[in-house]
NUMI-626245 format. One record per atom (N, C-alpha, C, O): x, y, z. Coordinates in steps of 0.001 Angstrom, whole numbers, plus 500000, padded with zeros to 6 digits. Each point is the difference from the previous one (the first is absolute). Layout:
residues N
XYZ...
//
This chain:
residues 397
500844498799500000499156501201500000500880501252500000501157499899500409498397501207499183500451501020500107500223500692500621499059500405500683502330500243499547500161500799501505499060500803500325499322499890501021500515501381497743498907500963500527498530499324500103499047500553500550500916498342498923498673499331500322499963499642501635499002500000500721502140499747499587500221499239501463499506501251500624498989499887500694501642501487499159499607501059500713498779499955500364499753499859501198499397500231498031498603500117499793499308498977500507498948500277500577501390498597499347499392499312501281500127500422500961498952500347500545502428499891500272500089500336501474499114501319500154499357500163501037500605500847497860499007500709500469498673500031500507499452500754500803500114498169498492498293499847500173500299498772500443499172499296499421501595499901501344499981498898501277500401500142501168500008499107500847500443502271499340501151499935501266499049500315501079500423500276501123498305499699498605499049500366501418499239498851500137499569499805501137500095499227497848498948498833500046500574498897501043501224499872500011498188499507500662499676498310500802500020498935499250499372499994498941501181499178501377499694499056499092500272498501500969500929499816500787498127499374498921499829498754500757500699498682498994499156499763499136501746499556500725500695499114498729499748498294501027500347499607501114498800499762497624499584498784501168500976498833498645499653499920498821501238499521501637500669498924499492500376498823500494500800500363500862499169498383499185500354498994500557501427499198499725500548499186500743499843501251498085501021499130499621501299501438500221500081501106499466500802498164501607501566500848500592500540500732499296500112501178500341500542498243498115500219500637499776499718501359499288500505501110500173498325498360498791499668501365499558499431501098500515499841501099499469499759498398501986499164501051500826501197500642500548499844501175500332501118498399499806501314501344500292500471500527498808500120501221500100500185498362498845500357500414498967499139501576499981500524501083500260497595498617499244499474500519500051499701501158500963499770501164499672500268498375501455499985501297501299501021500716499888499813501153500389501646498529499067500666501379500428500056500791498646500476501132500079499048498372498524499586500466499043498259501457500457499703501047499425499671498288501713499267500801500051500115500859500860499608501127499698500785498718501235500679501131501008500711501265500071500047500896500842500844498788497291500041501160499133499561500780499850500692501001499813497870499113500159499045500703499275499059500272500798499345501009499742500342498290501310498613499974500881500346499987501354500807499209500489498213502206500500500304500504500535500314498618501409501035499992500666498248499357499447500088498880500828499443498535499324499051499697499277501929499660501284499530498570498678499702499077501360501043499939500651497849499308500003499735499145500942499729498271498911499058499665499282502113499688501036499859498882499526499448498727501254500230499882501204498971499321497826499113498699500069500363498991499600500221499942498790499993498841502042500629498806498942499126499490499883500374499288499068498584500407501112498791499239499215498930500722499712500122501208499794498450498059500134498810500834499621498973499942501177498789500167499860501916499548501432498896500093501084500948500903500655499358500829500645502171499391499478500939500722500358499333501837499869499920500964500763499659498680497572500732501545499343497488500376500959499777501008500671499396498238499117498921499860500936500118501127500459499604501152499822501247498060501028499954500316501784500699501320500552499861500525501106501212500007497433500625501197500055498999500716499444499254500316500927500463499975498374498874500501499189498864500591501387499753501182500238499877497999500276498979500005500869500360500815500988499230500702500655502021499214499478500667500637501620500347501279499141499713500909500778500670499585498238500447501250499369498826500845499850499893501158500402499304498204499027498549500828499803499213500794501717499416501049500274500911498029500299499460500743501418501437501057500130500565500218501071499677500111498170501161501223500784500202501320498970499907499608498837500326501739501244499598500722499712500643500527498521499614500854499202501561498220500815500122500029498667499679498393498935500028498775500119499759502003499140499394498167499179500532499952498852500406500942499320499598497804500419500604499275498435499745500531499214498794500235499918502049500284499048499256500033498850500262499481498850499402500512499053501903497905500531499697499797499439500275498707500383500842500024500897498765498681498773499870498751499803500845498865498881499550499739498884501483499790501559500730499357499049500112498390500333500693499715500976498838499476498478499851498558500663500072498970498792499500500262498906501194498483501387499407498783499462498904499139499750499092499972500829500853499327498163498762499938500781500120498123499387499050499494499403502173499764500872499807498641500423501150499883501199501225499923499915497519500103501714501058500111501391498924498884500789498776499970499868501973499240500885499380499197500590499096500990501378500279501142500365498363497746500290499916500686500974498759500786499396498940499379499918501106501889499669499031501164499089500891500084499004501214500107500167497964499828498308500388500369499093499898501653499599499479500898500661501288499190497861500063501241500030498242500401499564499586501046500499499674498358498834498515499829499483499237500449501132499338501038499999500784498006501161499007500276501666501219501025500475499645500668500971501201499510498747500725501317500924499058501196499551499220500733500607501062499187498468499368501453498810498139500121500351499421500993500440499945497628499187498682500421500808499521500553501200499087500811500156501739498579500779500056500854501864500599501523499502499286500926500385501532499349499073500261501416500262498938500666499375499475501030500422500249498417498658498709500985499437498984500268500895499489501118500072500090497703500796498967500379501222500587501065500613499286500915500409501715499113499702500784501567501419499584500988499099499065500736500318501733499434498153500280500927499141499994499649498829500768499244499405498020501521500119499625499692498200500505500295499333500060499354498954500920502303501283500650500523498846501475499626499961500500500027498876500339499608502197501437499920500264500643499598498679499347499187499346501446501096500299501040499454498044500804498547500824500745499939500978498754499119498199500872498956499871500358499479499080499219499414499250502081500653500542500951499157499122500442498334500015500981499660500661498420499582498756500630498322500014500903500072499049500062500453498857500941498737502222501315499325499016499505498598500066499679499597501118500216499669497963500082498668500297500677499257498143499957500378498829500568498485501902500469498965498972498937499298499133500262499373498973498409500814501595498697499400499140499865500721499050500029501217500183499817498342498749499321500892498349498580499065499416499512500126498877500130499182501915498592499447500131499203501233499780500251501054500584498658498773498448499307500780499476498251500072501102498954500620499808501442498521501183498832499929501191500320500528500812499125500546500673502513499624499799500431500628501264499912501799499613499680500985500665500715498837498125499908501882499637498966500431499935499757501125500436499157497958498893498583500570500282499495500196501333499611501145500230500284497877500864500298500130501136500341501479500702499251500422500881501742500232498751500364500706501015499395501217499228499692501028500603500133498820497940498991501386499357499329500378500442499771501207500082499416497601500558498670500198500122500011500757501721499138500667500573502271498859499884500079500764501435500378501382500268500346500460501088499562500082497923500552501457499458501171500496500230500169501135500446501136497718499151501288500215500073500464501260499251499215500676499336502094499616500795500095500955498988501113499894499275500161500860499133501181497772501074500135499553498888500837498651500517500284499741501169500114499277497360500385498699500214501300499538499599500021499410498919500847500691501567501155499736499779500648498750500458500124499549501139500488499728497039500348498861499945501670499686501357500857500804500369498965497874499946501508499598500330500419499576498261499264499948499015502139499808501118500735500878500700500042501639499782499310500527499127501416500106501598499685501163500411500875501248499061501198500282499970497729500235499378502104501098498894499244501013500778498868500009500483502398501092499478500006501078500769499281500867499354499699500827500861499841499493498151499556501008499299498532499858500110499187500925500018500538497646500061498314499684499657499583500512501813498945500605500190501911499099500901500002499961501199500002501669500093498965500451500490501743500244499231500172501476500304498850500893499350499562500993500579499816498428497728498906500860499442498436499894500819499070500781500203501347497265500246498034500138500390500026500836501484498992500620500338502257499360500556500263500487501005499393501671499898499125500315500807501352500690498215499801500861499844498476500503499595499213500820500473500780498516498713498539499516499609499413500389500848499471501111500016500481497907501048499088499615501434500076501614501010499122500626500594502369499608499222500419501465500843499209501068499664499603500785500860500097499337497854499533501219499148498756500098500499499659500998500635499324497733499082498908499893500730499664500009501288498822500346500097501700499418501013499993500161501310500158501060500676499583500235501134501533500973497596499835501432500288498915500235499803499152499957500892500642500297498112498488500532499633498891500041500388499062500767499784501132497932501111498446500117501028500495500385501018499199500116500927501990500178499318500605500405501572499333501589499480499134500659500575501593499662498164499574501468499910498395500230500014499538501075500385499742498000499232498433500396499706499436499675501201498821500313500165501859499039500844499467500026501762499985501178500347498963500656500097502431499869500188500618500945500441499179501054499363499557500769500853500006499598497659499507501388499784498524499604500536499366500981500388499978497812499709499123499741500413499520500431501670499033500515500561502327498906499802499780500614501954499994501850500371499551500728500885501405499459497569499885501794500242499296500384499686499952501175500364498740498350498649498948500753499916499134499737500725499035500758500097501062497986500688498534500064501349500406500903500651499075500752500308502240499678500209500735500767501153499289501534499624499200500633500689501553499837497578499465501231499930498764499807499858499622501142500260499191498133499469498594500019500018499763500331501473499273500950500289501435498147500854499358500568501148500661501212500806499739500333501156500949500104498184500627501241500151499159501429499330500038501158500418499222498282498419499292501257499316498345500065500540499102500797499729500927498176501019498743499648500957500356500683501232499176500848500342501948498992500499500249500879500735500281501483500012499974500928500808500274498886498069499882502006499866499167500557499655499881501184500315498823497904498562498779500468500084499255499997501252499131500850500189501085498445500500499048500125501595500526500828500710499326500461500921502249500061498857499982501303500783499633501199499382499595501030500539500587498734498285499652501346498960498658500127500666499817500934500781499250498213498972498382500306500659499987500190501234498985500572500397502131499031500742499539501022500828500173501331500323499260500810500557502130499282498878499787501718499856498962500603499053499683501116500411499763498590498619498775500533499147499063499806501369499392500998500386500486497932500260498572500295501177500458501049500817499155500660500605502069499614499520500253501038501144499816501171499502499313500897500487501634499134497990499554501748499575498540499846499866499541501060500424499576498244499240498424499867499992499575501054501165499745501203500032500315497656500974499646500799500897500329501062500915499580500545501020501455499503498068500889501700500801499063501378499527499485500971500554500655498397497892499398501171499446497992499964500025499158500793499577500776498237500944498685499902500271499613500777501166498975500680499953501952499272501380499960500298500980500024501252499853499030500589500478502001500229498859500082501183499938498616501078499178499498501059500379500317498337498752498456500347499176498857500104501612499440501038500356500484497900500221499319499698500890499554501160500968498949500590500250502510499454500220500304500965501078499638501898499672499635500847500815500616499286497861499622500905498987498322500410500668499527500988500561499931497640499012498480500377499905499490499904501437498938500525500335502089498578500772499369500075500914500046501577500769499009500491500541501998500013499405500502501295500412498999501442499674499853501025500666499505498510497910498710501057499248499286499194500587498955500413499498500592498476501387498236499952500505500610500306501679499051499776500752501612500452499681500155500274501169500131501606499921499754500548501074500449499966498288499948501781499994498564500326500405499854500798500925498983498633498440499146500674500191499359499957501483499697500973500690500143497357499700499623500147501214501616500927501061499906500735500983500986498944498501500636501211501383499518501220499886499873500581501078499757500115497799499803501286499324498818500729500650499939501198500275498770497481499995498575500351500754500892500115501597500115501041500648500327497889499657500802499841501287500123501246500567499377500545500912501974499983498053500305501401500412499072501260500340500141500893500835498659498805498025499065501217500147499254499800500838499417500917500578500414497843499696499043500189501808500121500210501108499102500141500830502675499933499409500864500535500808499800501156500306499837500516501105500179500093497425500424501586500336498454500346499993499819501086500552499047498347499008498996500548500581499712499761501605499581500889500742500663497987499603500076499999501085500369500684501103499438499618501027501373501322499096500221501202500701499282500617499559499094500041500831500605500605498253498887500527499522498729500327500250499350501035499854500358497649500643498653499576500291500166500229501434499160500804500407501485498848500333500354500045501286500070501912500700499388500540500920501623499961498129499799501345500023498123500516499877499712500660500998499686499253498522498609500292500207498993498947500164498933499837499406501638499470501540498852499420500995499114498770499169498830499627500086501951500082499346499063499228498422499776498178500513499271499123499537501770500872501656499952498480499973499412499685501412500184500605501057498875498016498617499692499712500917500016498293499628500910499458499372498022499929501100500398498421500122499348499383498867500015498842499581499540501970500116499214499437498266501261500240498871500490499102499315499889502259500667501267500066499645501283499263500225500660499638499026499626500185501860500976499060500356499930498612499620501020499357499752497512500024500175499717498676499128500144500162498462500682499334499221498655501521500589499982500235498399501532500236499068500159499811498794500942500698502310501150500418499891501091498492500104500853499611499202498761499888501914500620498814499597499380498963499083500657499339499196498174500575500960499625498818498572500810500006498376500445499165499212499374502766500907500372500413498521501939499073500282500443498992499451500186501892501552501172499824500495500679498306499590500917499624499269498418499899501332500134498282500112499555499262498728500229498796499885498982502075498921499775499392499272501141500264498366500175499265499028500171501578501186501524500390499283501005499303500710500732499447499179499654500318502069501070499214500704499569498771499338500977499453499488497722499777500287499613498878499278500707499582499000500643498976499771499105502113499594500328499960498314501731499853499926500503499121499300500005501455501181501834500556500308500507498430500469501067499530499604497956499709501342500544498690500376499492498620499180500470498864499945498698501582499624499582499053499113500544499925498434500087499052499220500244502367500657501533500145498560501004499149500873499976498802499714500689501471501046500953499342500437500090498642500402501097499441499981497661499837500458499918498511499620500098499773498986501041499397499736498285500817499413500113499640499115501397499436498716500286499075499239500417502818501456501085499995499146501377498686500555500880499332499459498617500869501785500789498654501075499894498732499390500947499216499938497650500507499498499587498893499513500657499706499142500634498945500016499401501872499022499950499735498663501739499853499625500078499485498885500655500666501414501685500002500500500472498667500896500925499195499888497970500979501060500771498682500985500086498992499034499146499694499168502508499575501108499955498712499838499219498860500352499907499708501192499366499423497712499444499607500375499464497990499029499021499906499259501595499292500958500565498782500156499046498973500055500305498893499556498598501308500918498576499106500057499286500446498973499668501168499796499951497302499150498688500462499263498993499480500663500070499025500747498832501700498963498756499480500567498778500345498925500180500723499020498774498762501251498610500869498846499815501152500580500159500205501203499499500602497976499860501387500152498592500447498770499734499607498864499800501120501824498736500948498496500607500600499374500698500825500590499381499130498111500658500939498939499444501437500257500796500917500206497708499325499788500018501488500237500371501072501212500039501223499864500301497820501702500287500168500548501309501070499922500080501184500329500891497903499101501410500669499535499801500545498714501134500150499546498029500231499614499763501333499374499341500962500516499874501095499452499580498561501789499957501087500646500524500529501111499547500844500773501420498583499217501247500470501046500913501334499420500320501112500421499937497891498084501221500627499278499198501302499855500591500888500615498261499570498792499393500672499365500038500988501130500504501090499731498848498627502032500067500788500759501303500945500234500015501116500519501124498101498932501715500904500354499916500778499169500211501141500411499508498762498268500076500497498934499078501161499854500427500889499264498613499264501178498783500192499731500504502099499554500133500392498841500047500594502488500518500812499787501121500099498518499941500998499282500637498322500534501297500207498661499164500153498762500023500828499090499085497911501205498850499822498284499556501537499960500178500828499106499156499308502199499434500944500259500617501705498989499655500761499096501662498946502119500700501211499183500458500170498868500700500983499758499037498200499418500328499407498538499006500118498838500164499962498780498380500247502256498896499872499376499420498615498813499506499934498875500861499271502044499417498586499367499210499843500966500047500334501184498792498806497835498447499136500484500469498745499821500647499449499109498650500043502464499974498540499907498844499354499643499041500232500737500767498985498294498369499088500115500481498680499977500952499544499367497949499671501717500497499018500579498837499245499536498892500484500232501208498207499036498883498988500081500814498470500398500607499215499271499122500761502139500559498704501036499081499447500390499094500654500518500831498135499384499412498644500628500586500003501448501217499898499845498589500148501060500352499934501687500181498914500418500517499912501113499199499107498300500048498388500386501113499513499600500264498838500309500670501944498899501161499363499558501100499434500697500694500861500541499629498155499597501344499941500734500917499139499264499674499290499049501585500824501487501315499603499114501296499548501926500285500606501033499973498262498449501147499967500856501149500190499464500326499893498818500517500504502432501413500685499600500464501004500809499711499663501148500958501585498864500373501034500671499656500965499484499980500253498795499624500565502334498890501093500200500611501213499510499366500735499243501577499483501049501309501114499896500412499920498495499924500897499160500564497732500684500509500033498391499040500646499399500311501037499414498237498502500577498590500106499126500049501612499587499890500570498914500420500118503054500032500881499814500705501062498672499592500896499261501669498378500984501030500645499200499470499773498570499924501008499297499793498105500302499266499631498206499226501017499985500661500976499644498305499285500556498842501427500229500613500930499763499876500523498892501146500095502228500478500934500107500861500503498720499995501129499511500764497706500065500975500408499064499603500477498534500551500751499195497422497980500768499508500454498878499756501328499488500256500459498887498794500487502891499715500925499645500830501153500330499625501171499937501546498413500424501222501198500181500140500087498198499985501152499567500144497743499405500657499898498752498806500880499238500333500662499017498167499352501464499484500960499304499518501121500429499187500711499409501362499498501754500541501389500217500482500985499130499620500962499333501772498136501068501106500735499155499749499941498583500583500819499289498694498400500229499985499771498138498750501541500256500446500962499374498468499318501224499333501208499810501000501183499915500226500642498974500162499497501853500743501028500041501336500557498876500417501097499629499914497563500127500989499790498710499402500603498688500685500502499109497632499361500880499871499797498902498667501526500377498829500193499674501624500150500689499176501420500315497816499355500102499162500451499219500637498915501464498747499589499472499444500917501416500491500402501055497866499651498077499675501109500770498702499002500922499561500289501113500262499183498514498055499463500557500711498389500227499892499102499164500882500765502219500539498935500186498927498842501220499437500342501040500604498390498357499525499319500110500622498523500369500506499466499014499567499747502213500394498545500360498548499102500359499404500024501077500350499461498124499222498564500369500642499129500561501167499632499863497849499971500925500659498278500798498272499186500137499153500334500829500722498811498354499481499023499675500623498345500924500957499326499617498515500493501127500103498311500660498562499307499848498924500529500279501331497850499092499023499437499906500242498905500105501222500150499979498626498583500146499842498719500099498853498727499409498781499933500153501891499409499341498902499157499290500492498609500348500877499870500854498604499094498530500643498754500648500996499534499686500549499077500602500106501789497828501173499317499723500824500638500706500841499417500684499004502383499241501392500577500316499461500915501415498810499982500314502361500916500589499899501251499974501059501250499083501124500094499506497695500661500683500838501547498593500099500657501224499580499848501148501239501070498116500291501687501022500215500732498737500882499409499377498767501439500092500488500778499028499058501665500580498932500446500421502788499977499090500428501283500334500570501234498518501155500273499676497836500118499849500321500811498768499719501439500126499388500475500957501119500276497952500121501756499981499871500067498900500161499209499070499410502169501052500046501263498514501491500590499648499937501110499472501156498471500678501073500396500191500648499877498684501127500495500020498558499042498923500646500136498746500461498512499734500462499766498882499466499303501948500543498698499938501504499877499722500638501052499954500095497618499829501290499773500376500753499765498638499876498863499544501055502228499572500742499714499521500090498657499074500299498976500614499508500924498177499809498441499597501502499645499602500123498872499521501140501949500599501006498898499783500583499809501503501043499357500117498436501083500838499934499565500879499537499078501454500473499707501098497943500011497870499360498799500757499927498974500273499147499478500718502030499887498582499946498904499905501168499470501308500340498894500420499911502065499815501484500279500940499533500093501302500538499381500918498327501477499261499902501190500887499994499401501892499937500588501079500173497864498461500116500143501683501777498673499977500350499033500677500153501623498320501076499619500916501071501389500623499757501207499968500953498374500347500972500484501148500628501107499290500823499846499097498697501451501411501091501322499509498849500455498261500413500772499134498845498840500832499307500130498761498880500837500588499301499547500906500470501989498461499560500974500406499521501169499247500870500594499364497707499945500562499326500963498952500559501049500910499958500973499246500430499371501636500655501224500931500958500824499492500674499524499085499549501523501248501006501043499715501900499559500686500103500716500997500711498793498905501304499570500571499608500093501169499818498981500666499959502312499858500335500722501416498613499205500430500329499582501111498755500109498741498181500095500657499886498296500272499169499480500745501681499930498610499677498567500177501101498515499965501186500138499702498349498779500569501397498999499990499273499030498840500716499575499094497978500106500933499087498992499411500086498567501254499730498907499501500621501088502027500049499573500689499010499650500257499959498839500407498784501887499516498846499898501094499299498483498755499927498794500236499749501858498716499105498736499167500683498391500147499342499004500303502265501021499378500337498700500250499779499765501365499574498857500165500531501688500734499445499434501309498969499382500060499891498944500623498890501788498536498340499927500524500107498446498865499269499093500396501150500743498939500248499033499396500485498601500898499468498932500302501508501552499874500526498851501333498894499483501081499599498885500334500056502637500108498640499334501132499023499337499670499344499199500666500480501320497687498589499033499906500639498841499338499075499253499683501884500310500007500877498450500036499673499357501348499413498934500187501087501930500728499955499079500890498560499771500881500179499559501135498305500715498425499131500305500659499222499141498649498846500152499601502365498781499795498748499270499218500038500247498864500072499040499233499885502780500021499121500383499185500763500523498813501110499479499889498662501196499418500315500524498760500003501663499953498856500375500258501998500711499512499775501281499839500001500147498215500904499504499327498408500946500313500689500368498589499242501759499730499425500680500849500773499579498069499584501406499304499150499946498304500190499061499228499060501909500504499252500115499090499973501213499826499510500559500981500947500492497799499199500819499871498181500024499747499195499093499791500693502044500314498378500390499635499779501371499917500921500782500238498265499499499535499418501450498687501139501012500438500952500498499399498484499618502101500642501398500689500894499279500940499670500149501177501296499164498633500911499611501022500318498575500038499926499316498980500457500160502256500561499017500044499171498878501330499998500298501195499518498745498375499117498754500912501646498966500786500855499310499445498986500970501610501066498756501059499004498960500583499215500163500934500954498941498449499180498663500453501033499322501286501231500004500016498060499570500768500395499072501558498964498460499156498909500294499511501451498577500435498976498686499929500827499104500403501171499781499692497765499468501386500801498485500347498369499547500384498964500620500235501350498249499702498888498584499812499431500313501424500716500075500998497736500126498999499371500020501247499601498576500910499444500102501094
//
C-alpha cells in the first residue's frame, strides 16, 4: 500500500475501538499488531464466546466499540452466532470477516447480518488496509451525523430556553407598561373625588363661620364625604387586583372582569371621548386567571385607543359583544378606528410588530393577549370590518 495512503488511514483510524476476535495464534498476533497501527485501542479475543464476553463487558462502559473484526470458523461460538448476539446489543456496529471460507452460504450468511465487508484468508495487505478504511470512512460519518445530531437537540433546547426567557421579559415589559397606563388613569379618577374632598373642607369652615352646621349637616357631610373616600378605595382595589401576582386558576364570569378592567379605565375612555356599548351574556364563565383575562381586555382596548387617536377619528366607538352557544364561547371586541394595516395583519400579534408611532408603542401588549388566550384554551385572532378592526377571544364552551 501506499505511504500517503497509509497516512490517511491513521487519520480517520487513530480515534476508533476496535474488538479483533481470532482463534488461531498465529495470525491473531500477526494481525493485532498490524491493527494497533491504526486503531486507537485494539481489545483482542481468542475465540467466539471470548471476543462475547468482551464485547458485552465493553459495551457497559462509556466508551464503546466501534468496529468488529472476527472469524468466523472458531470453536465454542462461531463467527455466524458471534455476529447474531452482537446485533441483539447493537444493530449498527461495522463488522469486518476475515475468514478462509469462500463458500457461497457462509458469505451469504453474514450479508444477510449486515456485515460490512468479507475478507478472504489468506490475508494481502492492501485488500486488509482498503476494506479497513472503507469501514473507517463510514464510522466517521455517523460519528459526525451523531454528533451534529446531539448539537442540534442542544441548540434546539437552547433556542427554547431563550424563547422562554425572551417571553418573560415581553410579560414584564407587558405589564410594566400596562401598569404605568394604569396608574395614568388611576391618578385622573382620583382627582375628582379629592377635588370635591377639598371643596367641602373649605366650605366647611365656611359653613361653620355662619352657623350653617348642625347634625343634619354633619350627616349629609359625611355620607357625601365617605362616599368619594368609597370611590378612591375601591380604584385602588381594584388597581391592587389587577397587578397582584396571581398563580391560581379558577372559573371566573367573563363579564365580571370586563367590568373590572372597564371600571380602571373608565375616566381615560372617558377623557378620550370613547363610548362603550356592551352586549354581554352574564352567565359566562371561563376557567383560568383572572388577572391575565384582565390584561387581554385591557391590551385590546388600550390598542384601540391609541389606533383612534392615531388616526384622528372623531365619533369613537368600542363594542364588546360576549355570547355563548353550545359549541363555543366568543368575546369580540371591535372599533370605528380605521382597522389594522393589511400588510400587517397577518403579523400583528407577534412580538415587537406594531401600527404605533416608534416612541408610542413595542407591539408587546397583542402578542401577550395572544399568549393568554393560548393559555385559557382559546384562540385570539383579528378581522378587519367597515370602520375598523373586530378582535375575536373563542374557545369551546
Amino acid at each position: 500500500m501506499m505511504k500517503n495512503n497509509l497516512k490517511e488511514l491513521l487519520k480517520t483510524t487513530k480515534d476508533l475501538n476496535i474488538l479483533y476476535v481470532e482463534d488461531e495464534v498465529q495470525i491473531r498476533d500477526e494481525i493485532s499488531d498490524i491493527l494497533k497501527t491504526f486503531f486507537k485501542s485494539v481489545i483482542v479475543a481468542y475465540d467466539g464466546e471470548d471476543g462475547l464476553n468482551k464485547f458485552t463487558q465493553y459495551n457497559k462502559t462509556k466508551e464503546n466499540i466501534d468496529l468488529v473484526i472476527t472469524d468466523i470458523n472458531m470453536p465454542k461460538v462461531n463467527g455466524i452466532e458471534l455476529i447474531q448476539n452482537i446485533r441483539k446489543i447493537n444493530n449498527e456496529i461495522s463488522i469486518l470477516v476475515i475468514s478462509a471460507h469462500n463458500d457461497t452460504s457462509y458469505f451469504l450468511d453474514t450479508i444477510k447480518l449486515g456485515i460490512d465487508g468479507y475478507i478472504l484468508k489468506p490475508l494481502e495487505s492492501d485488500q486488509l488496509f482498503i476494506s479497513i478504511q472503507k469501514v473507517a470512512e463510514k464510522i466517521n460519518l455517523r460519528k459526525e451525523n451523531e454528533d451534529y445530531k446531539q448539537n442540534l437537540e442542544q441548540k434546539v433546547i437552547e433556542e427554547i430556553q431563550k424563547r422562554e426567557y425572551q417571553e418573560k421579559i415581553f410579560i414584564q415589559q407587558s405589564k410594566l407598561a400596562a401598569m404605568g397606563e394604569m396608574m395614568d388613569s388611576v391618578a385622573h379618577q382620583w382627582k375628582q373625588p379629592l377635588n370635591i374632598i377639598a371643596m367641602r373642607v373649605d366650605m366647611l369652615q365656611y359653613d361653620f363661620e355662619n352657623n350653617n352646621i348642625d347634625k343634619e349637616y354633619i350627616d349629609i357631610f359625611i355620607q357625601k364625604f365617605r362616599l368619594q373616600l368609597n370611590h378612591i378605595v375601591n380604584t385602588l382595589d381594584e388597581f391592587r387586583t389587577f397587578f397582584r401576582p396571581n398563580k391560581n386558576n379558577k372559573e371566573f364570569y367573563i363579564h365580571e372582569i370586563i367590568d373590572s378592567t372597564l371600571l380602571l379605565t373608565k375616566d381615560e375612555f372617558i377623557k378620550n371621548n370613547i363610548e362603550f356599548i356592551k352586549d354581554i351574556q352574564d352567565e359566562v364563565s371561563l376557567f383560568g386567571n383572572e388577572n391575565d383575562f384582565k390584561h387581554l381586555i385591557l391590551n385590546i382596548i388600550n390598542n384601540a385607543k391609541d389606533a383612534f387617536n392615531q388616526n384622528n377619528i372623531t365619533n369613537k366607538t368600542i363594542t364588546i359583544n360576549l355570547s355563548k352557544d353550545d359549541k363555543s364561547i366568543r368575546l369580540e371586541i371591535y372599533d370605528n378606528a380605521g382597522g389594522v394595516p393589511l400588510d400587517i395583519i397577518d403579523d400583528i400579534f407577534n412580538a415587537n410588530i406594531t401600527t404605533k408611532e416608534a416612541i408610542k408603542g413595542t407591539g408587546i401588549g397583542l402578542y401577550m393577549s395572544q399568549q393568554i388566550a393560548n393559555k385559557h384554551g382559546g384562540k385570539l385572532y383579528v378581522e378587519n370590518i367597515k370602520d375598523g378592526a373586530k378582535f375575536i377571544f373563542e374557545v369551546d364552551g
